[in-house]
N, CA, C and O atoms as CSV, one atom per row, in Angstrom:
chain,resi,resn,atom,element,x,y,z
A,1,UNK,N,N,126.500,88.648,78.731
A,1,UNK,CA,C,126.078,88.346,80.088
A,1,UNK,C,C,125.031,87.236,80.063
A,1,UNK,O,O,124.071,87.075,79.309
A,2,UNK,N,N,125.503,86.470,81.154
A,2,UNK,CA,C,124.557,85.140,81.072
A,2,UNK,C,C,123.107,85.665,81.709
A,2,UNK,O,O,123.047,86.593,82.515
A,3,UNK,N,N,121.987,84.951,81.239
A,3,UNK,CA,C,121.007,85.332,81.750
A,3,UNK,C,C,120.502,83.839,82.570
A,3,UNK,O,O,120.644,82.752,82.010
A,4,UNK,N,N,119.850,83.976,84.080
A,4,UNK,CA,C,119.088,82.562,84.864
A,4,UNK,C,C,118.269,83.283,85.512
A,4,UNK,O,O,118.238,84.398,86.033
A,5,UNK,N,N,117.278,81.953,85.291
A,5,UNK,CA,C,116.185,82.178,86.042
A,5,UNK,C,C,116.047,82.217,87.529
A,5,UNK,O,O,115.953,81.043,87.886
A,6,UNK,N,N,115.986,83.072,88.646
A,6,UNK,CA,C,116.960,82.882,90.026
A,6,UNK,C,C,114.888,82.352,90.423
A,6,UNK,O,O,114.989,81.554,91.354
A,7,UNK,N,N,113.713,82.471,90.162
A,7,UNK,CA,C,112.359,82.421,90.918
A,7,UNK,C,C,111.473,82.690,89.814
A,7,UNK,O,O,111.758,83.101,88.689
A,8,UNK,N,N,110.020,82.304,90.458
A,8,UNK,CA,C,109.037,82.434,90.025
A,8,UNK,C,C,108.346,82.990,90.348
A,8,UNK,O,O,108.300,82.761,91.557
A,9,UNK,N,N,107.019,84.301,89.894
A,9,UNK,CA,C,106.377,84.911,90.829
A,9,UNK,C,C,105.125,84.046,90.944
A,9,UNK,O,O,104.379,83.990,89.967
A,10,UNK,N,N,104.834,83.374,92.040
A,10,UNK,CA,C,103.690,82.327,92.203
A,10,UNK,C,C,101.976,83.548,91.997
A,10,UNK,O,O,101.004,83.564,91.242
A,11,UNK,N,N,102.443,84.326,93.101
A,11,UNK,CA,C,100.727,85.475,93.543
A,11,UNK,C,C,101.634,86.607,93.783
A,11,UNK,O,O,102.841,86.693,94.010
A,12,UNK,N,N,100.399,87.686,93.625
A,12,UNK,CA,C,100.478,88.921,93.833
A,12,UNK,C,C,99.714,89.386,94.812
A,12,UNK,O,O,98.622,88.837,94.663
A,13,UNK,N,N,99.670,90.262,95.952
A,13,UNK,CA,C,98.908,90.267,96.901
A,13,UNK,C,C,98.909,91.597,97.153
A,13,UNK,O,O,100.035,92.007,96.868
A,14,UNK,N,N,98.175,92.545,97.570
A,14,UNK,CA,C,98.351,93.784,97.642
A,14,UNK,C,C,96.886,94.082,99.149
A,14,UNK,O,O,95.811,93.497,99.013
A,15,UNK,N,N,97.083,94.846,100.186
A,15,UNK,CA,C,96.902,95.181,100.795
A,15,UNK,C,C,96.084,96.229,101.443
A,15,UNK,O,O,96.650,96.779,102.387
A,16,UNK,N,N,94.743,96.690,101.130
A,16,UNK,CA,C,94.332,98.222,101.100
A,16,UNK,C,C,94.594,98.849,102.494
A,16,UNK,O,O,95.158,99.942,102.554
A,17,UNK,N,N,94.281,98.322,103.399
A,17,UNK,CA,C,93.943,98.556,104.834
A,17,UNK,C,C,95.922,97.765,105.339
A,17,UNK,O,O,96.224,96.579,105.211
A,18,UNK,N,N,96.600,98.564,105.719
A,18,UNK,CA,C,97.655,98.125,106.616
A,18,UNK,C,C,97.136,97.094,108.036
A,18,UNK,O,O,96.374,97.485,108.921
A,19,UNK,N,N,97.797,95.662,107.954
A,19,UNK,CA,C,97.700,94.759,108.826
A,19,UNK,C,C,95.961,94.020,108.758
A,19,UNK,O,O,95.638,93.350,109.740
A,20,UNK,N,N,95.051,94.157,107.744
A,20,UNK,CA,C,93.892,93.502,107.420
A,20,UNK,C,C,94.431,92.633,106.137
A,20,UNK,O,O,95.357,92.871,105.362
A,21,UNK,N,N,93.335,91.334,106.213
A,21,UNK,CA,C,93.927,90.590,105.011
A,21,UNK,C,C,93.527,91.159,103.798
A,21,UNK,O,O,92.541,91.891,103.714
A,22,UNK,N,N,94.308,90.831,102.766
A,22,UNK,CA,C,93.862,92.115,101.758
A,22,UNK,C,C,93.142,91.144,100.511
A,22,UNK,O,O,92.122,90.482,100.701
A,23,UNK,N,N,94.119,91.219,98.800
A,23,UNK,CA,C,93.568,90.714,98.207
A,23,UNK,C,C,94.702,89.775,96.875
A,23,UNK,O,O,95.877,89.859,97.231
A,24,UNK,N,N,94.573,89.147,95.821
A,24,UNK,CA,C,95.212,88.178,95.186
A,24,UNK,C,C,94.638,89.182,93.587
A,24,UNK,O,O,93.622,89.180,92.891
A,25,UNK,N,N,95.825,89.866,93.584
A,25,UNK,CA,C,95.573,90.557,91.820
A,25,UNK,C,C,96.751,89.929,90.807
A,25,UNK,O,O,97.914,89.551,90.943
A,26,UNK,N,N,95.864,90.026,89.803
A,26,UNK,CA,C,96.568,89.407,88.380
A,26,UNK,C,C,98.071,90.552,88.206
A,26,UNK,O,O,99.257,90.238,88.108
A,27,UNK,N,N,97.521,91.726,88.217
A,27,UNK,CA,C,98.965,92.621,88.357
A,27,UNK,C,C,98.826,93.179,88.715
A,27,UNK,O,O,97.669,93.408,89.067
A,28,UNK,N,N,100.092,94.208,89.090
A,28,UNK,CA,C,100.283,95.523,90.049
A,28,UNK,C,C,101.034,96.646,89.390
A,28,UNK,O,O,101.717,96.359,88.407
A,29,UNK,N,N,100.992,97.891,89.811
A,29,UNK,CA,C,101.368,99.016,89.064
A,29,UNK,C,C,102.968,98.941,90.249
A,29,UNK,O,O,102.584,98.552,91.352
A,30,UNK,N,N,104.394,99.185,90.246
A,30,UNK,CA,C,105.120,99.123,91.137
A,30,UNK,C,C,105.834,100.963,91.300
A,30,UNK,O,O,106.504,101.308,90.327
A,31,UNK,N,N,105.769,101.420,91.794
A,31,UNK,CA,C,105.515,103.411,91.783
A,31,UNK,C,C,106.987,102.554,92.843
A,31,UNK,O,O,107.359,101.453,93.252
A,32,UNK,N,N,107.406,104.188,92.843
A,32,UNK,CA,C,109.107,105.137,93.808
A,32,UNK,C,C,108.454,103.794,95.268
A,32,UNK,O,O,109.063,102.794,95.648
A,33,UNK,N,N,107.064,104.311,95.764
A,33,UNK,CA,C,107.420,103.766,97.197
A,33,UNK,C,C,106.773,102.139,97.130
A,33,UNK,O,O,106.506,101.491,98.142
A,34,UNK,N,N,106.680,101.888,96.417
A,34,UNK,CA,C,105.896,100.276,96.400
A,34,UNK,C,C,104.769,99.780,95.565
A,34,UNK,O,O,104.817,100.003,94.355
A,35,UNK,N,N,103.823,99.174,96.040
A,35,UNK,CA,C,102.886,98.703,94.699
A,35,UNK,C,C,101.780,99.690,95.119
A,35,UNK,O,O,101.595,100.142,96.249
A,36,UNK,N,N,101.024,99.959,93.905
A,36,UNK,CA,C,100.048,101.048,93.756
A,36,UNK,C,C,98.843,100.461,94.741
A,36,UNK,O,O,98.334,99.380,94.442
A,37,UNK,N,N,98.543,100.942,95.525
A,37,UNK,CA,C,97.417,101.155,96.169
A,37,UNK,C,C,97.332,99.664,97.563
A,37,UNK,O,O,96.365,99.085,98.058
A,38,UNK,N,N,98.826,99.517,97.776
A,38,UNK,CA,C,99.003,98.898,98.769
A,38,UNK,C,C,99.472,99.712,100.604
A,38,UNK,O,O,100.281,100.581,100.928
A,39,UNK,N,N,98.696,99.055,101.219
A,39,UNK,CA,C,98.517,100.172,102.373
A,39,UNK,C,C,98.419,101.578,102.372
A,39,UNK,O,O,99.099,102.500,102.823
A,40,UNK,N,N,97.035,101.439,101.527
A,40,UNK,CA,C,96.620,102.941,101.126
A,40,UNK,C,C,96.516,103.403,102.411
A,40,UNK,O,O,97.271,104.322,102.729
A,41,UNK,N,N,95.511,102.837,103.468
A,41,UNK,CA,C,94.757,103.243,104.867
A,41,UNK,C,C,95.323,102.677,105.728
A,41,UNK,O,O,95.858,101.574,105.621
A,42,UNK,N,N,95.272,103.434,106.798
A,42,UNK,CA,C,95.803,102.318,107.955
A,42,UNK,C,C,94.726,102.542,109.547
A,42,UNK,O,O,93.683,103.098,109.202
A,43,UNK,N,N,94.732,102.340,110.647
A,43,UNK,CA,C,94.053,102.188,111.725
A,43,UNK,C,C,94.994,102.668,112.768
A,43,UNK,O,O,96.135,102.321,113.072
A,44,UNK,N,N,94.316,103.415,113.147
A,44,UNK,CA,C,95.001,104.375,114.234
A,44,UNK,C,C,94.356,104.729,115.761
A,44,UNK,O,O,93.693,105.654,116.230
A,45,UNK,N,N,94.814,103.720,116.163
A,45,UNK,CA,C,94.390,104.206,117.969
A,45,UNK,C,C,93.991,105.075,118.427
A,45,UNK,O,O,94.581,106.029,117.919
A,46,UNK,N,N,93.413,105.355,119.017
A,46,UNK,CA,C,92.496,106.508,119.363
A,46,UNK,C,C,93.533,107.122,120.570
A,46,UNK,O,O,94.372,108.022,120.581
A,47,UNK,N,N,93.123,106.338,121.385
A,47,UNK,CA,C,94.540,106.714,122.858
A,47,UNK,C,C,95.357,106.591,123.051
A,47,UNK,O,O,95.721,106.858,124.196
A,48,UNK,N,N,96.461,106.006,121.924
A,48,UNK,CA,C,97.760,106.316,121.863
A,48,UNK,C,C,98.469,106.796,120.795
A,48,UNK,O,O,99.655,107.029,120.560
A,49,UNK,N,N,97.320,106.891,120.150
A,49,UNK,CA,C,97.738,108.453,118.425
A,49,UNK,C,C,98.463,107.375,117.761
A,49,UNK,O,O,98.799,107.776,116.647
A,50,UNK,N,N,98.918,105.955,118.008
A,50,UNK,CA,C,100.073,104.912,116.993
A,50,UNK,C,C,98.848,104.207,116.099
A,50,UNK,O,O,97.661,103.965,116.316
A,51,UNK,N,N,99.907,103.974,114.809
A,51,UNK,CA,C,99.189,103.172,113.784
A,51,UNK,C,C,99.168,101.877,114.434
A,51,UNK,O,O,99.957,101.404,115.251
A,52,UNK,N,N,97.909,101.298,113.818
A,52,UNK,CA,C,97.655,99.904,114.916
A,52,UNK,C,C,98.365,98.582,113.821
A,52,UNK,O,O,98.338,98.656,112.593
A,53,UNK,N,N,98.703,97.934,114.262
A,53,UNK,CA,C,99.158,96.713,113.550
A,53,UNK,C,C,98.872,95.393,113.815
A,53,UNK,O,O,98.581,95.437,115.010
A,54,UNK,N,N,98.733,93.860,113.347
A,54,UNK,CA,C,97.986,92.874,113.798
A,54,UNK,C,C,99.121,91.923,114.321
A,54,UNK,O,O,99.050,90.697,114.240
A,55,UNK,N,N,100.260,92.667,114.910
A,55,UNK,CA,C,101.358,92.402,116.130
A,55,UNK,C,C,100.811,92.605,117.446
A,55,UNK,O,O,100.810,91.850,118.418
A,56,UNK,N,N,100.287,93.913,117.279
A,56,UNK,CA,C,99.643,94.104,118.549
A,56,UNK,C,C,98.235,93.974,118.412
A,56,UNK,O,O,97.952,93.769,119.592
A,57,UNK,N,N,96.903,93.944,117.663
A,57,UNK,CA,C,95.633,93.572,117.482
A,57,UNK,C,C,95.739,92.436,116.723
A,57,UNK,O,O,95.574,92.460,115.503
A,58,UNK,N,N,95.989,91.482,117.317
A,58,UNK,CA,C,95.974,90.342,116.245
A,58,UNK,C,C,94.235,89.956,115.286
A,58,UNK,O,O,94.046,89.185,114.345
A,59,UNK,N,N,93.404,90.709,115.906
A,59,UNK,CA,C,92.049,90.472,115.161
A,59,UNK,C,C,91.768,91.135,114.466
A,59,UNK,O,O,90.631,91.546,114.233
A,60,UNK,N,N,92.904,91.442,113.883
A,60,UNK,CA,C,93.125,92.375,112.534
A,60,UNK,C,C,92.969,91.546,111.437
A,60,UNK,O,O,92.469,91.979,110.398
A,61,UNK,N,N,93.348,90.379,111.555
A,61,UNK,CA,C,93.345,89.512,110.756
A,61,UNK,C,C,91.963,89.135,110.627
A,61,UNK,O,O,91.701,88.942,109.440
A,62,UNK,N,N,91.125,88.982,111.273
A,62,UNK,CA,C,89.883,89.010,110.842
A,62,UNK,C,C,88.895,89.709,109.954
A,62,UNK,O,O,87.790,89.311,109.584
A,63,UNK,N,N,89.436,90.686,109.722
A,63,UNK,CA,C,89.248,91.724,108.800
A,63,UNK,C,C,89.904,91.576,107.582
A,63,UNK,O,O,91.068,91.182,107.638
A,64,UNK,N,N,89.170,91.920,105.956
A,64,UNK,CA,C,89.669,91.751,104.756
A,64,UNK,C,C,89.219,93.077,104.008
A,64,UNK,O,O,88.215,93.706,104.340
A,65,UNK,N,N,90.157,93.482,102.845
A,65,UNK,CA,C,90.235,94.743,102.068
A,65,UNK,C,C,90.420,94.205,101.169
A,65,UNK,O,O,91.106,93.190,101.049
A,66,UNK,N,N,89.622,95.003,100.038
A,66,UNK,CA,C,89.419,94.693,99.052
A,66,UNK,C,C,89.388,96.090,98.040
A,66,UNK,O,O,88.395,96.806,98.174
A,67,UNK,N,N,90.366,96.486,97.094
A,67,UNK,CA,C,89.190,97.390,96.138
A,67,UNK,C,C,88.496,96.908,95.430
A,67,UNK,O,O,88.493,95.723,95.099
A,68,UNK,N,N,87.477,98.126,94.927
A,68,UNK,CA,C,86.624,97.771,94.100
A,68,UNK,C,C,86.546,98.339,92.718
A,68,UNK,O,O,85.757,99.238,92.426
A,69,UNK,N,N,87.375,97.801,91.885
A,69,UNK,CA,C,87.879,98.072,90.508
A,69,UNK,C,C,89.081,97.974,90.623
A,69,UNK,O,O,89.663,96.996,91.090
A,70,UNK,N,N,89.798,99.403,90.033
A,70,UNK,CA,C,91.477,99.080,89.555
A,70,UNK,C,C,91.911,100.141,90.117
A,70,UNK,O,O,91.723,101.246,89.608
A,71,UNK,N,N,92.783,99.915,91.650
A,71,UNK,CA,C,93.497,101.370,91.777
A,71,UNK,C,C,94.961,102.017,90.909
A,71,UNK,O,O,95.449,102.987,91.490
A,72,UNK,N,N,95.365,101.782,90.191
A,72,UNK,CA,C,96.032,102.439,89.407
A,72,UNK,C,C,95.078,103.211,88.114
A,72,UNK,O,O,95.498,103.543,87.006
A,73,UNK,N,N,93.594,103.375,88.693
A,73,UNK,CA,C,93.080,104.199,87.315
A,73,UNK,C,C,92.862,106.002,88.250
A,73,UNK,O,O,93.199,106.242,89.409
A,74,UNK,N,N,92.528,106.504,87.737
A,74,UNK,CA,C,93.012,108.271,87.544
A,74,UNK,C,C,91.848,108.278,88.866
A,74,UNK,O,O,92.208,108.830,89.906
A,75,UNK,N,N,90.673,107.753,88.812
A,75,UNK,CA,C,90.182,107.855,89.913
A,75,UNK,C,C,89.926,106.463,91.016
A,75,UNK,O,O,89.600,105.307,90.748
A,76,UNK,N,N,90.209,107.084,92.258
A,76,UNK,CA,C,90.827,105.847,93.053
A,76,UNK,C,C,89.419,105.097,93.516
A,76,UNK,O,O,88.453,105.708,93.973
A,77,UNK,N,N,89.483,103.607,93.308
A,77,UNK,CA,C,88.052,102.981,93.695
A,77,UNK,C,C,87.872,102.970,94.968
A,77,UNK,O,O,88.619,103.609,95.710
A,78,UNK,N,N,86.707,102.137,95.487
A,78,UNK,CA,C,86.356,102.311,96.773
A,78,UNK,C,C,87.352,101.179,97.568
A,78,UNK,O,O,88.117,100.326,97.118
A,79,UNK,N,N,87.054,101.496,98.703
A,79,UNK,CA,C,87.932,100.028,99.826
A,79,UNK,C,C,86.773,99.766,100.050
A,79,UNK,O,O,85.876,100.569,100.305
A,80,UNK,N,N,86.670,97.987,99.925
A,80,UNK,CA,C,85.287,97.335,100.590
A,80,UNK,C,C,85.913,96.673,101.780
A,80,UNK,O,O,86.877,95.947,101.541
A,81,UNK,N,N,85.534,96.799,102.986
A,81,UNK,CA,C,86.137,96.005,103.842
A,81,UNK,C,C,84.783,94.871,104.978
A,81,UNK,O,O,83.915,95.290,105.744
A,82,UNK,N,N,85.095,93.610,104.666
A,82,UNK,CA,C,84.456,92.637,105.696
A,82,UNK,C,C,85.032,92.664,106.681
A,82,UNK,O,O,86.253,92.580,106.814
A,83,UNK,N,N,84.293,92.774,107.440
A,83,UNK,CA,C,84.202,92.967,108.722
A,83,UNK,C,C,84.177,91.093,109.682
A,83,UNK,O,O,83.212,90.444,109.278
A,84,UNK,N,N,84.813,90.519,110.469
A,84,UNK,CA,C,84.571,89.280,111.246
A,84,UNK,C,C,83.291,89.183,110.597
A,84,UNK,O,O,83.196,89.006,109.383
A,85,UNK,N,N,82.202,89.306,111.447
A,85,UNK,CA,C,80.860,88.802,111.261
A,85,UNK,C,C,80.488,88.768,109.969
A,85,UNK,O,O,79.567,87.967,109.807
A,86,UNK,N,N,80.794,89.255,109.085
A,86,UNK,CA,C,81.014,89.034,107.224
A,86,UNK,C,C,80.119,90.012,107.154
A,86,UNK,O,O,79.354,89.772,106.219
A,87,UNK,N,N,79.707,91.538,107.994
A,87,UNK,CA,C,79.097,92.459,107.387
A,87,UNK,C,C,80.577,93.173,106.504
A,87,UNK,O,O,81.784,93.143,106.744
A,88,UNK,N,N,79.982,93.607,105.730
A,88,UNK,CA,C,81.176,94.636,104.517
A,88,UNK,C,C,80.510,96.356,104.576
A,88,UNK,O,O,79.418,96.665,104.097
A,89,UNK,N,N,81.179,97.035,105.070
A,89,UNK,CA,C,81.773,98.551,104.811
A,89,UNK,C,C,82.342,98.735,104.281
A,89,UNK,O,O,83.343,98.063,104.034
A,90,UNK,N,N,81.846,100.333,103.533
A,90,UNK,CA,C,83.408,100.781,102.644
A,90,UNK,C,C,84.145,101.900,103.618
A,90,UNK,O,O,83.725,102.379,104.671
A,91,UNK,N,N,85.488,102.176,102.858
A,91,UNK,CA,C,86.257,102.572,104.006
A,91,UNK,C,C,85.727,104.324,103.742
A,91,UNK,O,O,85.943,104.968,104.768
A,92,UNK,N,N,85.259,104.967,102.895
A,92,UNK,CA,C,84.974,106.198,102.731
A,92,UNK,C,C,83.358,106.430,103.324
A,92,UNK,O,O,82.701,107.431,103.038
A,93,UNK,N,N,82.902,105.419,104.116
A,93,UNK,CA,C,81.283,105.180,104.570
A,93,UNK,C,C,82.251,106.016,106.247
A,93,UNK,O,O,83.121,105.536,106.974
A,94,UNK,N,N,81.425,107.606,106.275
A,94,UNK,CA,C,81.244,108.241,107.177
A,94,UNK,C,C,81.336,106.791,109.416
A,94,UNK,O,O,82.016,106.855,110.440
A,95,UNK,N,N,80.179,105.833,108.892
A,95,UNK,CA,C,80.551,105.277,109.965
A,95,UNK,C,C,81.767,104.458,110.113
A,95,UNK,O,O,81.906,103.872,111.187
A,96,UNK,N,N,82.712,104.318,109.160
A,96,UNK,CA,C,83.236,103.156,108.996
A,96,UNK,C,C,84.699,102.626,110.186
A,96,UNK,O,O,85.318,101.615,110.518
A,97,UNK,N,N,84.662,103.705,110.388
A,97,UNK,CA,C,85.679,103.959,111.908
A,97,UNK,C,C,84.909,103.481,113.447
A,97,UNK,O,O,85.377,102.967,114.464
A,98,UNK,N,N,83.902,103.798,113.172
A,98,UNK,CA,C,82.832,103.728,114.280
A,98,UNK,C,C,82.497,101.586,114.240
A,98,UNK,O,O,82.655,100.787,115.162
A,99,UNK,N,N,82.000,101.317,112.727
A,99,UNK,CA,C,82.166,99.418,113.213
A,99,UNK,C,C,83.238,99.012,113.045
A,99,UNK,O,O,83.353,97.856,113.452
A,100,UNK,N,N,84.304,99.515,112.532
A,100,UNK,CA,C,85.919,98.721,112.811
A,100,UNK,C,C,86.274,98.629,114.456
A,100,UNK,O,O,86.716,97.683,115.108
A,101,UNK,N,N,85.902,99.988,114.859
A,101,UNK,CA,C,86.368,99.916,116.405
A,101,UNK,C,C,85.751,99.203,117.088
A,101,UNK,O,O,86.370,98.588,117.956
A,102,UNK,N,N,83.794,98.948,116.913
A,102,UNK,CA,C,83.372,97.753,117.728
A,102,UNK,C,C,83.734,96.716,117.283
A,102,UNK,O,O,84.562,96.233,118.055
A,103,UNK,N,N,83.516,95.925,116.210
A,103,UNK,CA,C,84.397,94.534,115.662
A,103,UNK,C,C,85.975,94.413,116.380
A,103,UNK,O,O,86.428,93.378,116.869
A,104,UNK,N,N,86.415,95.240,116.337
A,104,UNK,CA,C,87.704,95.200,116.554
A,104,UNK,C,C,88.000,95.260,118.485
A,104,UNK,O,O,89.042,94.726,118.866
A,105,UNK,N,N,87.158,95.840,119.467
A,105,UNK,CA,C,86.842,96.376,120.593
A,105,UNK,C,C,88.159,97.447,121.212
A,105,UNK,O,O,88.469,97.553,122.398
A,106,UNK,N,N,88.728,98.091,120.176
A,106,UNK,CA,C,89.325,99.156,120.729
A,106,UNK,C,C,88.520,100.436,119.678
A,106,UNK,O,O,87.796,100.207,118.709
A,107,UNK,N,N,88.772,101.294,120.026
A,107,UNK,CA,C,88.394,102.734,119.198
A,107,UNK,C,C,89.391,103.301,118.833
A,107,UNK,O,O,90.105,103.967,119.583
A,108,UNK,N,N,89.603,103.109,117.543
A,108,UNK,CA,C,90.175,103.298,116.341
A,108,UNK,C,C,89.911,104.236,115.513
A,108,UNK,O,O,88.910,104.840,115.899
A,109,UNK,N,N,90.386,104.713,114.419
A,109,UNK,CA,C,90.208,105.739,113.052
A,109,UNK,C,C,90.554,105.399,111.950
A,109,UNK,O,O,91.700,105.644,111.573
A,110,UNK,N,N,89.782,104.841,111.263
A,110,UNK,CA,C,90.829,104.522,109.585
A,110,UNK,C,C,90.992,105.849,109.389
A,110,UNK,O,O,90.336,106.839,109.710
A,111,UNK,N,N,92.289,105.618,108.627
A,111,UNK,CA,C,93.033,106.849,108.049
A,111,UNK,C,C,94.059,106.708,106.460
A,111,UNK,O,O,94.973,105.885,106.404
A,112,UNK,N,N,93.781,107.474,105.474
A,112,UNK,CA,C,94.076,107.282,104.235
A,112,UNK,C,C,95.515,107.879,104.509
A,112,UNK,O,O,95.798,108.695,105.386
A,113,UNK,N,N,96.490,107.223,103.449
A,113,UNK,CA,C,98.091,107.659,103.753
A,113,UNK,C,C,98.951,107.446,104.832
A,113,UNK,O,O,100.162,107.661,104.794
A,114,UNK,N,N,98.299,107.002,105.840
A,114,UNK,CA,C,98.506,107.217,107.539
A,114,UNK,C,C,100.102,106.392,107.097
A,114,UNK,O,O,100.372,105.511,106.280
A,115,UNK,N,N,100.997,107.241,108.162
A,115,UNK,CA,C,102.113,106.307,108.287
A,115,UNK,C,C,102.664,105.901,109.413
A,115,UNK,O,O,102.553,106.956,110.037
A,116,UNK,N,N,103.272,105.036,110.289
A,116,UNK,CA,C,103.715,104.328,111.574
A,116,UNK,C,C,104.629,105.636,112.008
A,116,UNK,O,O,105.595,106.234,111.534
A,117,UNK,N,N,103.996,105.718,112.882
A,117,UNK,CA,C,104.937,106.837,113.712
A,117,UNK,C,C,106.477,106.053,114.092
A,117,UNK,O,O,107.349,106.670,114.703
């Protein structure tokens, strides 16, 4: 069997926060449902119970996720997330639902695992 080269993988990009810009890793662990520790969390509307997406909040994009270390190790690192104004929260910081929703001006919930209804 002939073997060709059909591409190149240019970047790797992986995602902590669903619909926030995420981050550019050297490699990725690839598991049953996708790459390890991509759209770990996601943002969830307060008054209409739906996962939020930056289709419909486009100032989602203003927002960036980051871990902090290596999530494919046994214990999972933190999510650092900048915020527009370039303050940074982590996503396990008790308020951290509370300044996504003002930055963001809806009231929201990060949520770990969360999936799109």
């Amino acid at each position: 069997m002939e073997r060709r080269q059909i591409g190149v993988v240019k970047e790797l990009l992986r995602f902590p926060v669903k619909s926030m810009l995420g981050e550019t890793v050297r490699e990725l662990a690839i598991t049953k449902t996708g790459a390890a520790g991509d759209r770990a969390m996601a943002l969830r509307e307060v008054a209409s119970k739906r996962i939020v997406s930056a289709k419909k909040f486009a100032a989602m994009l203003s927002f960036r996720a980051e871990y902090e270390g290596n999530s494919g190790s046994a214990e999972s690192p933190r999510i650092r997330i900048t915020l527009p104004d370039g303050k940074v929260i982590h996503a396990d910081d008790p308020a951290a639902s509370e300044a996504i929703s003002k930055a963001l001006g809806h009231d929201v919930r990060l949520e770990q695992g969360a999936r799109p209804n």
